[in-house]
C-alpha positions in Angstrom: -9.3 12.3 -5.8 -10.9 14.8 -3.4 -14.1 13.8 -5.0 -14.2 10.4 -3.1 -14.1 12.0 0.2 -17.6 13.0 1.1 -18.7 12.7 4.9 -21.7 10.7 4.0 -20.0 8.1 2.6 -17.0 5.6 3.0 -14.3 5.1 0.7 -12.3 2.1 -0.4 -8.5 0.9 -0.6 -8.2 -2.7 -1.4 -5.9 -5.4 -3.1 -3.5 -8.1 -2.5 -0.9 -7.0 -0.4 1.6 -7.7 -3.2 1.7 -8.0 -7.2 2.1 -11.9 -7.3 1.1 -11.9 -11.3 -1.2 -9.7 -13.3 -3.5 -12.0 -13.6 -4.1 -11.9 -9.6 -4.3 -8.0 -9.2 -6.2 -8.1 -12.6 -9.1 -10.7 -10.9 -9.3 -9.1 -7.5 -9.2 -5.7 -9.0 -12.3 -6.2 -11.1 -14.0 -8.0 -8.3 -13.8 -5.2 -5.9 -14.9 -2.7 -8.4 -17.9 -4.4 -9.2 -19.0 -4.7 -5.5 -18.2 -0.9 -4.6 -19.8 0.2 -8.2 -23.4 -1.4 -6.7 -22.2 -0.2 -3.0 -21.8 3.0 -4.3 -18.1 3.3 -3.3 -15.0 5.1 -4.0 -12.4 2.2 -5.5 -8.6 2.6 -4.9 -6.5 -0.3 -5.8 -3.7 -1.6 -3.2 -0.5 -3.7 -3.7 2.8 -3.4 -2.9 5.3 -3.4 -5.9 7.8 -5.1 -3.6 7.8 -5.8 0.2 11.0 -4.6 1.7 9.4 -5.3 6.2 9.6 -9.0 6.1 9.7 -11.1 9.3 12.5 -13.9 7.4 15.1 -13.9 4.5 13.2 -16.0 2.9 9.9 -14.4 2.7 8.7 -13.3 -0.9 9.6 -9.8 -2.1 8.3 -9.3 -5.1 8.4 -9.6 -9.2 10.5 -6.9 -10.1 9.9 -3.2 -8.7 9.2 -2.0 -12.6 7.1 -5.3 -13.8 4.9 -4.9 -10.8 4.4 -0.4 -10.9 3.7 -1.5 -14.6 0.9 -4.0 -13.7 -0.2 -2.1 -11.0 -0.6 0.9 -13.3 -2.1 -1.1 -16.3 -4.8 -2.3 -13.7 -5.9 1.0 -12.8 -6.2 2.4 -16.1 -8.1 -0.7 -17.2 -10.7 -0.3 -14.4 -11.1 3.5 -14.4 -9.9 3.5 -10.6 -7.0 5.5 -8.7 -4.2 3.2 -7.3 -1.8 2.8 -4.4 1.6 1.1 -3.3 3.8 1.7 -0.4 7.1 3.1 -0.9 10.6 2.8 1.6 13.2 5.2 0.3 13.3 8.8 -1.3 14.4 7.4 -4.3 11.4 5.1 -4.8 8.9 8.0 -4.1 9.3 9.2 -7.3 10.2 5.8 -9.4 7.0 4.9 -7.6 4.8 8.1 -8.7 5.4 7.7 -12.2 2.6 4.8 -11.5 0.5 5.3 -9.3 -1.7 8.2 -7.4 -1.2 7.7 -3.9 1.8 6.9 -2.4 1.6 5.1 1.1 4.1 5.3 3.7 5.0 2.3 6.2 4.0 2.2 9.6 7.3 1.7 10.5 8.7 4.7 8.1 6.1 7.4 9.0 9.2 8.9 10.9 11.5 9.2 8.1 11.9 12.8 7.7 13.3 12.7 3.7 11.4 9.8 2.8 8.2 11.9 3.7 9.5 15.1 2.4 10.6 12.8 -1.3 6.7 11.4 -1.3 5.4 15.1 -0.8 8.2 16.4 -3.6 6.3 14.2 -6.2 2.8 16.0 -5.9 0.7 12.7 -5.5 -1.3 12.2 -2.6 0.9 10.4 0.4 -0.9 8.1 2.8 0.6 8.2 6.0 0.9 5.0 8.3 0.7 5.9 12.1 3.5 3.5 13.7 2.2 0.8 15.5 5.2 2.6 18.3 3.0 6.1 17.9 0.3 8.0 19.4 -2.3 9.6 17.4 -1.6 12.8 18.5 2.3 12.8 17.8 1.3 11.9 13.7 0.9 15.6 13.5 4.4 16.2 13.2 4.6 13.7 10.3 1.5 15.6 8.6 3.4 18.6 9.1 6.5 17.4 7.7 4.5 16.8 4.2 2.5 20.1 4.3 5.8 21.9 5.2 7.3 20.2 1.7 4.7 22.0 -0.4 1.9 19.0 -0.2 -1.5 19.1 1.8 -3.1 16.2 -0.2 -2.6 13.7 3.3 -4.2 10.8 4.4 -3.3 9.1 8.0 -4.1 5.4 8.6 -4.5 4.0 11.8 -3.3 0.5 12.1 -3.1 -0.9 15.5 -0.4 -0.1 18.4 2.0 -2.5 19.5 0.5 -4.5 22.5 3.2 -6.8 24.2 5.8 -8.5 22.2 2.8 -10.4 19.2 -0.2 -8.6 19.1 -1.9 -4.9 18.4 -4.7 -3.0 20.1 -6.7 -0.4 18.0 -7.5 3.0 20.5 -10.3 4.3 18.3 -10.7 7.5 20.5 -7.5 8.3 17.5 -9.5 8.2 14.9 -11.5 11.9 15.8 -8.1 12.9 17.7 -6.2 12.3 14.1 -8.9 14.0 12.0 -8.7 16.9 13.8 -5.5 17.6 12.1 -7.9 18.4 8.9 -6.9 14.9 7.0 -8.8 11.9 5.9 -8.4 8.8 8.3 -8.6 5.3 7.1 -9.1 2.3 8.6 -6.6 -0.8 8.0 -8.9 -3.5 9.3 -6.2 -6.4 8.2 -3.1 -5.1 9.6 -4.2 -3.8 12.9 -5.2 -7.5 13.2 -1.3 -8.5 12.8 0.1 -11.2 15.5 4.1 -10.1 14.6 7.2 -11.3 15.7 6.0 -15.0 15.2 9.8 -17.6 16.0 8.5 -18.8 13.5 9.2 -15.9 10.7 5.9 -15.4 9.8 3.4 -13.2 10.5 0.5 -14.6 12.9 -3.0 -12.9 12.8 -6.5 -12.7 13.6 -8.6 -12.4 10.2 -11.8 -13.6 11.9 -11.9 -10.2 13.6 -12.0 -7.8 10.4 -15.5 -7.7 10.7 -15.5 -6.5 14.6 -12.3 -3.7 13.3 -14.2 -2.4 10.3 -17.8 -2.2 12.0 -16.6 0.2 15.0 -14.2 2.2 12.7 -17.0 3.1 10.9 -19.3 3.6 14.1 -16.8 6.3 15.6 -16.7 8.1 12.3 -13.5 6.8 9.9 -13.8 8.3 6.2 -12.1 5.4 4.7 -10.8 1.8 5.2 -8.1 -0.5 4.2 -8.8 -4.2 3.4 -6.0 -6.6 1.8 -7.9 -9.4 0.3 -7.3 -12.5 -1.7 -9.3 -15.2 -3.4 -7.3 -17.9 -1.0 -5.8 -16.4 1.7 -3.9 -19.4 2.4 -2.0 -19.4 -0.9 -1.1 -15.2 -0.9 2.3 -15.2 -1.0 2.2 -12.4 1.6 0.7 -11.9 5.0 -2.3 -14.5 3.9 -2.7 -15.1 7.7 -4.8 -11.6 8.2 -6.3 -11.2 5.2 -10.0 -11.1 4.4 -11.4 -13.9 1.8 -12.5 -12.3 -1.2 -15.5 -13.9 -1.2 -16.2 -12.2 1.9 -15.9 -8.8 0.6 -19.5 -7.7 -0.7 -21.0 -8.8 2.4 -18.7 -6.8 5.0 -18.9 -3.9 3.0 -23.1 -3.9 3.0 -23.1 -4.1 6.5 -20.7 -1.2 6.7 -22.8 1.2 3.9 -25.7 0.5 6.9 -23.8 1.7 9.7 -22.0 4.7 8.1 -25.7 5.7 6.9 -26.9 5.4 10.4 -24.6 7.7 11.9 -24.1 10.6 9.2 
């Protein structure tokens, strides 16, 4: 894992946001890989096994935590690439690691003093969330909390703050501030682009902006970025309204290789 994190170049975490089939994880998996292979960029496959921060009762959840770590697993192996889902108690850190190599904490968890401490138990790599309620500088305590468990292998994601009741600002002076702590920092270009707290019980958002989000992460310096992406955003069973078309992939990421080489 430590070999994908090289200064002169940006890494990659991307997926659906959540195992609808394995046919769908399977399909955007192998698309991804084949644009960062000619990109020439580190691939981690995203989804969530099961989505436990929904706006409505009604929202979808999942397949089944086991049938979805065993997909998501399955997918990795099959395309030679590390993966990643997002865990919300101590007792699915581990579940969760027999899976998978990275285990991501929710923005609204990176608080949770066991649940951090159960992720760094495991061993696996445990991407940190800042809260969309948190300043950059305060995430050191929740990097400390893992390092203090007996794990230094950290990532921090910066993901928006919480900008009236249904919107997020990005503050990208946090990106340097949170690397100074000596961990990666990734970019989520879809979720920092949330509208939340929609009457309506779904998530709003502003996809048409991912562009603008990715472009200055990577002008100020970010190491890595977070895309959820779909062939039809409109039909993702989850948080379709600020994803980026698939087909829009390859073309984001070429403009991004050109800035990152510009600035190293």
């Amino acid at each position: 894992m430590k070999d994908m994190i090289k200064k002169d170049r940006l890494f990659l975490i991307a997926g659906p946001c959540v195992v609808e089939s394995e046919a769908i994880v399977q399909r955007i998996g192998n698309e991804v890989k084949y644009i960062c292979d000619d990109l020439g960029i580190p691939y981690i496959l995203k989804a969530s096994y099961r989505k436990a921060n929904r706006s409505s009762a009604k929202s979808f959840t999942g397949i089944g935590d086991e049938k979805a770590l065993e997909i998501l697993a399955n997918a990795g192996a099959k395309l030679g690439v590390p993966v990643t889902t997002d865990i919300h108690t101590d007792e699915e850190a581990a579940l969760a690691a027999k899976y998978v190599d990275i285990l991501q904490i929710p923005a609204f968890l990176c608080r949770q003093t066991s649940l951090l401490e159960a992720a760094a138990a495991t061993g696996k790599y445990v991407n940190i969330k800042k809260g969309q309620f948190m300043s950059p500088g305060a995430m050191i305590h929740a990097v400390e909390k893992v390092r203090r468990a007996g794990n230094d292998n950290i990532f921090l994601t910066e993901r928006g703050t919480t900008f009236g009741y249904q919107d997020l600002v990005v503050d990208y002076r946090g990106i340097p501030e949170m690397q100074s702590f000596g961990v990666p920092v990734i970019m989520d270009c879809t979720h920092s682009l949330q509208q939340p707290n929609q009457a309506a019980g779904v998530t709003g958002g502003r996809p048409d902006l991912i562009p603008t989000i990715a472009r200055a992460a990577v002008a100020v310096g970010v190491d890595g970025l977070f895309i959820e992406t779909h062939p039809n955003p409109k039909e993702a069973l989850s948080d379709g309204a600020n994803m980026l078309p698939l087909s829009d992939l390859a073309g984001l990421l070429k403009q991004l290789v050109k800035i990152k080489k510009a600035i190293v």
